[in-house]
Structure formats: C-alpha cells, structure tokens
C-alpha positions, 0 to 999 in steps of 0.5 A, spaced: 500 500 500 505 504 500 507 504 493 500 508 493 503 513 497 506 516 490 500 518 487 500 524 491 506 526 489 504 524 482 499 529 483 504 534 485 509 532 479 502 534 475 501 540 479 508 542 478 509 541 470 503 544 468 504 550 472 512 550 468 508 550 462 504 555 464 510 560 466 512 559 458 505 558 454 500 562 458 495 562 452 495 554 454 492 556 460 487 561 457 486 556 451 484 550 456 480 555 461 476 556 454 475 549 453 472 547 459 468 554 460 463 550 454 457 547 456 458 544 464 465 541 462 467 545 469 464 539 473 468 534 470 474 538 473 469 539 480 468 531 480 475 530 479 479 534 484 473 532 489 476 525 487 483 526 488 481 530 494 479 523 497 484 519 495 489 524 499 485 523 505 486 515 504 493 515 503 495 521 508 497 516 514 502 514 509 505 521 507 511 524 510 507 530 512 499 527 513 496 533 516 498 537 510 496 532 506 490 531 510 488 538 510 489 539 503 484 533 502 479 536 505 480 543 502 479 540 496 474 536 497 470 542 501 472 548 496 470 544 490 463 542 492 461 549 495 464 552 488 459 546 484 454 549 489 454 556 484 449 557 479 454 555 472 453 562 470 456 566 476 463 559 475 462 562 468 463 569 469 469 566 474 473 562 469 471 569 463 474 573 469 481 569 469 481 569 460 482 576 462 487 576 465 494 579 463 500 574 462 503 576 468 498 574 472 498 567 468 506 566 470 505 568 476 499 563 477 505 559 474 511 559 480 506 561 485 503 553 483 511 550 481 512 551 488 507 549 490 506 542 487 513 541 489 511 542 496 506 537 494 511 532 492 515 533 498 509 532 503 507 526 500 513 522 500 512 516 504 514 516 510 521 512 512 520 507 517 
C-alpha cells in the first residue's frame, strides 16, 4: 500500500509541470480555461479534484507530512463542492474573469503553483520507517 503513497506526489509532479508550462505558454492556460468554460465541462474538473481530494485523505497516514496532506484533502474536497454549489453562470463569469487576465498574472499563477506542487511532492513522500 505504500507504493500508493506516490500518487500524491504524482499529483504534485502534475501540479508542478503544468504550472512550468504555464510560466512559458500562458495562452495554454487561457486556451484550456476556454475549453472547459463550454457547456458544464467545469464539473468534470469539480468531480475530479473532489476525487483526488479523497484519495489524499486515504493515503495521508502514509505521507511524510499527513496533516498537510490531510488538510489539503479536505480543502479540496470542501472548496470544490461549495464552488459546484454556484449557479454555472456566476463559475462562468469566474473562469471569463481569469481569460482576462494579463500574462503576468498567468506566470505568476505559474511559480506561485511550481512551488507549490513541489511542496506537494515533498509532503507526500512516504514516510521512512
């Protein structure tokens, strides 16, 4: 089972090269924002980030640093069902919101999230021992 463990850090290593290619291609971000801004597209990544959420929760006690990866989890799983909570037009003006915004805003979003999946690569490490 702790092989499982390294889904976390996965998911940190997903988080981390994305926000790298977002820091080099802004207009990805704006592109994919655009495509799940169509139609209901948006609870797709809703119901995925509450799945991973829950995975975190089951794998935490295996993870170098289990509270953060726990309280991560129930962030995420709290943040997304409130968020899925708004009515699609008020999501829709959101995600608009963050088309709009400059390119310095996207690569800062960009570091901000390298940094952060990369805490989250370390966090969910296995713990030894």
């Amino acid at each position: 089972m702790d092989k499982m463990a390294y889904f976390v850090c996965v998911v940190g290593a997903l988080t981390a090269a994305w926000a790298i290619t977002v820091l080099f291609k802004p207009d990805w971000m704006k592109k994919t924002i655009g495509f799940f801004n169509k139609g209901r597209m948006v609870y797709l990544i809703i119901g995925l980030k509450n799945t991973i959420g829950i995975i975190f929760l089951i794998f935490a006690r295996e993870c170098r640093w289990s509270l953060f990866i726990i309280i991560l989890g129930v962030l995420m799983i709290s943040g997304t069902t409130l968020f899925c909570m708004l009515p699609l037009e008020k999501i829709k003006t959101y995600l608009s919101w963050w088309l709009a915004r400059p390119v310095w805003m996207l690569r800062l979003w960009g570091v901000v999230a390298a940094l952060f999946g990369i805490l989250l690569i370390w966090a969910g490490m296995p713990k030894i021992g």
